[in-house]
C-alpha positions as CSV (number, residue, x, y, z in Angstrom):
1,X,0.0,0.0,0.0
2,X,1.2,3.6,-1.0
3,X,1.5,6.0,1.3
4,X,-0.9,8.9,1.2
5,X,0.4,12.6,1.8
6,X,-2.2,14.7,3.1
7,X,-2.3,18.5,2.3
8,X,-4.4,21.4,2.0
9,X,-4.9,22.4,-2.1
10,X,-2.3,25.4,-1.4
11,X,0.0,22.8,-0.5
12,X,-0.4,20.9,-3.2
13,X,0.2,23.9,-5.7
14,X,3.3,25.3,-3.8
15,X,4.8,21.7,-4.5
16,X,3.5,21.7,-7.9
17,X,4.9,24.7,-8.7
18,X,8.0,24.1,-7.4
19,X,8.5,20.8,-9.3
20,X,7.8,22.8,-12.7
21,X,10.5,25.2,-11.7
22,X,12.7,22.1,-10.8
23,X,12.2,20.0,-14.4
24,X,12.7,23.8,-16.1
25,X,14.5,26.4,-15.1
26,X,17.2,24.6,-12.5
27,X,17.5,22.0,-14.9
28,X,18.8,24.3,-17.4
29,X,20.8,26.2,-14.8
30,X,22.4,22.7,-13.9
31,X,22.6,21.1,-17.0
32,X,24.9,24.7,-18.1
33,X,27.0,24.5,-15.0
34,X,28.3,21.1,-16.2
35,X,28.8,21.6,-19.5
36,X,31.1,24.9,-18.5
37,X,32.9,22.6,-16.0
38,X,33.4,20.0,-19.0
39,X,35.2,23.2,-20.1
40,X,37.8,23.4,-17.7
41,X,39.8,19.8,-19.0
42,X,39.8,16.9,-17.3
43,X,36.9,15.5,-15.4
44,X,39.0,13.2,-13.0
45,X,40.6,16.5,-11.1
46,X,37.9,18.6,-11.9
47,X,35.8,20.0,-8.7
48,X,34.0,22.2,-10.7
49,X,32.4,19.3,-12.6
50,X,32.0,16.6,-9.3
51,X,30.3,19.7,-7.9
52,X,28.0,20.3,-10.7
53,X,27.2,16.5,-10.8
54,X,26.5,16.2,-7.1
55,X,24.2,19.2,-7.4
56,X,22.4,17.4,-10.4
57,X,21.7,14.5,-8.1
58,X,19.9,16.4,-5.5
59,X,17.8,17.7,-8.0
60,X,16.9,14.6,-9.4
61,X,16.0,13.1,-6.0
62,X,14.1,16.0,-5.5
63,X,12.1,15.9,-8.6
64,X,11.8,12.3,-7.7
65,X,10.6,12.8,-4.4
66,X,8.1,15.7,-5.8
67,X,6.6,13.2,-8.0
68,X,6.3,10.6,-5.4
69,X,4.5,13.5,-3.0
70,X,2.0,14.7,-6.1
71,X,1.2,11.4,-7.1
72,X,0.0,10.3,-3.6
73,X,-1.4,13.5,-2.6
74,X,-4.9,13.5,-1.2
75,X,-6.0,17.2,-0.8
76,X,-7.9,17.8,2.7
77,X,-10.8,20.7,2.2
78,X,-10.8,21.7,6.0
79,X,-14.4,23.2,5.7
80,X,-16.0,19.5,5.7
81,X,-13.7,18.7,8.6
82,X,-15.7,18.3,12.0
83,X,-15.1,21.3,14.5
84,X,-15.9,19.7,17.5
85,X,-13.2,17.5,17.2
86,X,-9.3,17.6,16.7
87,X,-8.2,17.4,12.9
88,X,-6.0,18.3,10.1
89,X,-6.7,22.3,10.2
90,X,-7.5,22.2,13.3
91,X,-5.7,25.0,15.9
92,X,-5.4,23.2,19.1
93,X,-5.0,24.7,22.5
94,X,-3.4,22.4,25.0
95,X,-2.0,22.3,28.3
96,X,0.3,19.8,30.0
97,X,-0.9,18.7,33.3
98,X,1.1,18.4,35.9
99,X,3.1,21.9,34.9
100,X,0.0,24.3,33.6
101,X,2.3,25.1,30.3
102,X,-0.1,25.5,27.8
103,X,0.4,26.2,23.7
104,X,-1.4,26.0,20.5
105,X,-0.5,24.0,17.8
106,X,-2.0,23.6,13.9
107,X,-2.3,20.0,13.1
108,X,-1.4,19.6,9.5
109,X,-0.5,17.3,6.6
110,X,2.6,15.7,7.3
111,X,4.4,17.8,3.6
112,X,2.9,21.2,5.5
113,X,4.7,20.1,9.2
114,X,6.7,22.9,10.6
115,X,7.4,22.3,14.1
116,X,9.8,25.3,14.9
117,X,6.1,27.6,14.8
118,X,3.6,24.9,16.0
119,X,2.4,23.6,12.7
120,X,2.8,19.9,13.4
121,X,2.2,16.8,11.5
122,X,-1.0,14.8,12.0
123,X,1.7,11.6,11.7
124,X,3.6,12.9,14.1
125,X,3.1,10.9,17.6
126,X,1.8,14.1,19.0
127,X,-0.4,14.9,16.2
128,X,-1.2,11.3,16.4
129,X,-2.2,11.5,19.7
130,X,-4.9,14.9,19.4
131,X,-6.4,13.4,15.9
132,X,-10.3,13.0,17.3
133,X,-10.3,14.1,20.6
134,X,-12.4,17.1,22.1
135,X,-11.9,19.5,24.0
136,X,-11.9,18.7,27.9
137,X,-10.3,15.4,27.0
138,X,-6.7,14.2,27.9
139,X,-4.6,12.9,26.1
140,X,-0.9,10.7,26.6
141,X,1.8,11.1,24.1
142,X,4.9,9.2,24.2
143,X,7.6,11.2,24.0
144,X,11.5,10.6,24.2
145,X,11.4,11.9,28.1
146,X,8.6,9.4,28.8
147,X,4.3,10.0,28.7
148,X,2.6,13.0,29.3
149,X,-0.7,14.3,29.7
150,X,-2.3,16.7,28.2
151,X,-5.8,18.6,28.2
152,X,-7.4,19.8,25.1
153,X,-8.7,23.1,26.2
154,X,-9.6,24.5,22.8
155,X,-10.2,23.9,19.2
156,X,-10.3,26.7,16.6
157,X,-10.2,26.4,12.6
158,X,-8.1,28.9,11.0
């Protein structure tokens, strides 16, 4: 079974765009960088040209991985999503018990995940942990440091 990469439709059209720009214009700038290395003499000493291969690799694996990602996209419309109930769209307010910290997160498609500014993955074992729940209910997530509880104290779409 494929895996399925969940996303909003802007998502999907930032990657899509970025793929075109990936199979056109970097291609060209790539495929030029090695053919002015090719210049320089001979490829077995020649930095210029490893470099200019090694950068042609990551793009490939990028377009490859774009593909991968656009093929298996399902796009998530957030207005049929339930709003009584945590899921992808969904801006959660939690707080941990035991220390009264609370913070909001945005539970996402795992290609949207941005966890440095609380836009987390609904794979993620803390995304995986809030997906259905309602607000008053606590929650465990396994963590590295061991479980911890949390309460769901709100839910908001953006």
């Amino acid at each position: 079974m494929k895996k399925e990469f969940k996303m909003s439709q802007s998502r999907f059209d930032e990657l899509q765009k970025e793929l075109n720009y990936l199979k056109t214009t970097r291609s060209d700038e790539v495929a030029e960088m090695i053919k002015v290395a090719r210049g320089f003499g001979d490829l077995s000493e020649n930095s210029e040209y490893d470099e200019a291969k090694n950068e042609q690799g990551k793009l490939y694996s990028r377009i490859g991985e774009l593909e991968n990602v656009l093929t298996h996209a399902v796009i998530i419309e957030e207005a049929d999503m339930p709003t009584d109930q945590v899921t992808i769209g969904s801006t959660v307010t939690v707080t941990a018990v035991g220390n009264g910290t609370s913070r909001s997160f945005k539970i996402v498609g795992s290609q949207e995940a941005d966890a440095m500014h609380g836009i987390i993955s609904e794979d993620s074992p803390f995304g995986k942990s809030l997906m259905g729940h309602r607000e008053g209910d606590t929650v465990t997530v396994t963590a590295p440091a061991g479980e911890i509880k949390y309460r769901i104290d709100k839910i908001e779409r953006s």
